[in-house]
C-alpha positions in Angstrom: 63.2 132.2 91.5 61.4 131.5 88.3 62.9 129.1 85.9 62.3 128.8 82.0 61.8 125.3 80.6 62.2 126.0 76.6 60.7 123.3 74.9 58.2 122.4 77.9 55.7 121.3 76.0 57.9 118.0 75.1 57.8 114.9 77.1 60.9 115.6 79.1 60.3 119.6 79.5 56.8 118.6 80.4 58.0 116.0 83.2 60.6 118.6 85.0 57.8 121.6 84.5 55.3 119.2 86.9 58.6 117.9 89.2 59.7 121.6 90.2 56.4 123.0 90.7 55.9 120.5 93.1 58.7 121.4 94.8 57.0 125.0 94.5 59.3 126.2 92.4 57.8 128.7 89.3 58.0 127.7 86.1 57.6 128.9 83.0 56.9 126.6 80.0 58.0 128.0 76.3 57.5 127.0 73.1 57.6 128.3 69.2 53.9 128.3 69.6 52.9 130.6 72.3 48.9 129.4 72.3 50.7 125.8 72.5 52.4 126.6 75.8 49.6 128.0 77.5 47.7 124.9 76.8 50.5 122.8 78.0 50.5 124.6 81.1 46.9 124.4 81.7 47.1 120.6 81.2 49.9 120.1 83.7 47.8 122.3 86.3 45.3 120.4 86.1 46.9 118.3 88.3 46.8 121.0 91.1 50.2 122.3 91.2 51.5 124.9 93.3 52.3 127.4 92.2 50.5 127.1 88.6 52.9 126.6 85.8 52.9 129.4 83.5 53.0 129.2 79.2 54.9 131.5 77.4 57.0 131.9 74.0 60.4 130.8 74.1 61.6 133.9 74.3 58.8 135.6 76.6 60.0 132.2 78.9 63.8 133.2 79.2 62.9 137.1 79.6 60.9 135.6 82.6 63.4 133.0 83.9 66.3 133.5 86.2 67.6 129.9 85.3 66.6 128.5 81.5 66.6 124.5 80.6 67.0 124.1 77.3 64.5 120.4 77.1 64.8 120.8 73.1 66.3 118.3 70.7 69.9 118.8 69.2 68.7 119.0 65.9 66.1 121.6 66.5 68.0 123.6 69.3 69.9 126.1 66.7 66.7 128.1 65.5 65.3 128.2 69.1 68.8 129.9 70.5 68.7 131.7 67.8 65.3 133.5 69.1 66.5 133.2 72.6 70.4 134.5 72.6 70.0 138.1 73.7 67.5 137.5 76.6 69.8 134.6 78.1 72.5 137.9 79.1 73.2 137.1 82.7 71.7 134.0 83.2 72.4 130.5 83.3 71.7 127.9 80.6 71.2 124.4 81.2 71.5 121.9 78.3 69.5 118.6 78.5 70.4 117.4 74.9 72.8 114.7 74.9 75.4 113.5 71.8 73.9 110.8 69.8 74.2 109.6 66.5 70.3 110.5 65.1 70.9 107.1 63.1 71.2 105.3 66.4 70.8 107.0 69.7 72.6 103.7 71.3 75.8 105.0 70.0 77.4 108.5 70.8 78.0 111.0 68.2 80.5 114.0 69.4 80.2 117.2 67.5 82.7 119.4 66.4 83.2 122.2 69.4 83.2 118.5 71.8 80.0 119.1 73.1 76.6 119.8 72.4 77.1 122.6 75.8 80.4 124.0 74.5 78.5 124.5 71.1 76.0 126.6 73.1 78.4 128.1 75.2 79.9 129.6 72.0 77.1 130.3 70.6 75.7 132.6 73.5 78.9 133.9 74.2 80.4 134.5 77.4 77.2 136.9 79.3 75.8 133.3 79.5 76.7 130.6 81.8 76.0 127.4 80.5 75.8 124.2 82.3 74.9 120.6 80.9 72.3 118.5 83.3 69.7 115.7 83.5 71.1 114.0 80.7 71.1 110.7 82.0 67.5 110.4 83.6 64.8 109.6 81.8 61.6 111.2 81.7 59.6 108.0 83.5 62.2 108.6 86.4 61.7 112.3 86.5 57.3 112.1 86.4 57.6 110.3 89.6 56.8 111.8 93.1 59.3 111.9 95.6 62.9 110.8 95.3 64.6 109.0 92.8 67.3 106.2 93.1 69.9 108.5 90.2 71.9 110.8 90.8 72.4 114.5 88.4 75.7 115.0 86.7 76.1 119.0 86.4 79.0 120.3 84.5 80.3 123.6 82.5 80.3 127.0 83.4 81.8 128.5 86.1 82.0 126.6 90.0 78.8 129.4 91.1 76.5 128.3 88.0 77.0 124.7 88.4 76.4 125.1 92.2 73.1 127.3 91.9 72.3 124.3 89.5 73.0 121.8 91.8 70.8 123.4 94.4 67.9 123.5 92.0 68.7 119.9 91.5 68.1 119.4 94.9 65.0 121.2 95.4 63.4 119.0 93.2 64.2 115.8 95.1 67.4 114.7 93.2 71.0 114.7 94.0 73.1 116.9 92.0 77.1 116.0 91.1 79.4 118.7 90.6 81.0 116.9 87.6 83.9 119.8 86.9 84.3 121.9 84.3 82.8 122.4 80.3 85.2 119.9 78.6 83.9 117.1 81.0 80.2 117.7 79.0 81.5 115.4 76.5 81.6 112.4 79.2 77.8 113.4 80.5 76.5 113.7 77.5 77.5 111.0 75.9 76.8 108.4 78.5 73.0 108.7 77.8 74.3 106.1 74.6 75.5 104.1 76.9 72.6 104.1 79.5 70.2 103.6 76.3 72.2 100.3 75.3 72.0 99.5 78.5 68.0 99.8 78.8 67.7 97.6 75.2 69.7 95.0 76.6 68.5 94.7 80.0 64.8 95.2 78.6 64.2 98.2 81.0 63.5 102.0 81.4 65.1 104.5 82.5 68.8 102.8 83.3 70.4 105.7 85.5 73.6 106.8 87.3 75.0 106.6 90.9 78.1 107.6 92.1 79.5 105.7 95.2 81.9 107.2 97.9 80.4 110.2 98.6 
């Protein structure tokens, strides 16, 4: 399987692109600058992963990919799907971004379609299967080796997408949560406000979830 991380060149796309090659998964790392990815990628392996990341252009990057993260900004994700849409046919979309007011990311900021994943959804169409995930660790958390103490909230889609996402998940060390369907996005992505506050008052990084009982 080779997955697409759009936007890998960012602190967060970066830290996933060096957690799942680890795991020895291939990844392919896009960005708007195609010279920008490939130098990305030869940064990260570096490092010595296995096997070597790859740098493409966004949309040479979901061509490539069987599974695409979308690790871009809300307010810079339009033009980006816009280049992307017709090679995501088929295949499953994750979103990352979550719904925060830009004025104050400690406070939650819902858009119109009640998601940032439902806008996407809707914007791809329905040859896409789109799935929100990893909104609610922080990139410190995800650069780490090994397993981490917070658990993945995976929602949207269909039941098969979020599962093959949940697997992923787990191949990279973390526990995946099948948090139901596309309306629930709204709760996931919107809790990142809440796990920010949390992290200002507490004087900490990287505040994250758990879910007991299972």
């Amino acid at each position: 399987m080779k997955l697409a991380i759009i936007g890998g060149t960012g602190k967060q796309g970066a830290a996933l692109a060096r957690r799942f090659s680890r795991a020895g998964v291939e990844v392919i790392i896009g960005s708007r600058d195609e010279a920008r990815a490939r130098a990305k990628a030869h940064e990260l392996n570096a490092h010595g992963h296995h096997p070597a990341i790859a740098g493409a252009s966004n949309r040479e990057a979901t061509l490539q990919g069987d599974v695409v993260i979308l690790a871009v900004p809300y307010d810079g994700m339009f033009p980006i799907l816009h280049d992307i849409r017709e090679a995501t046919h088929g295949k499953i979309v994750v979103n990352m971004a979550s719904a925060l007011d830009p004025e104050r990311k400690s406070r939650a900021k819902v858009p119109a379609a009640g998601s940032i994943t439902a806008e996407v959804q809707q914007f791809l169409g329905a040859h896409s299967h789109v799935v929100a995930a990893f909104q609610n660790i922080a990139p410190e958390k995800l650069e780490t080796a090994g397993h981490i103490d917070s658990e993945i909230l995976v929602c949207g889609a269909d039941k098969s997408s979020r599962e093959h996402v949940i697997a992923l998940v787990e191949r990279a060390a973390l526990r995946g949560i099948d948090a139901g369907v596309l309306a629930n996005a709204v709760a996931v992505e919107t809790l990142t406000a809440v796990l920010i506050t949390v992290n200002i008052r507490h004087k900490i990084k990287g505040a994250g979830i758990r879910i007991t009982g299972i």
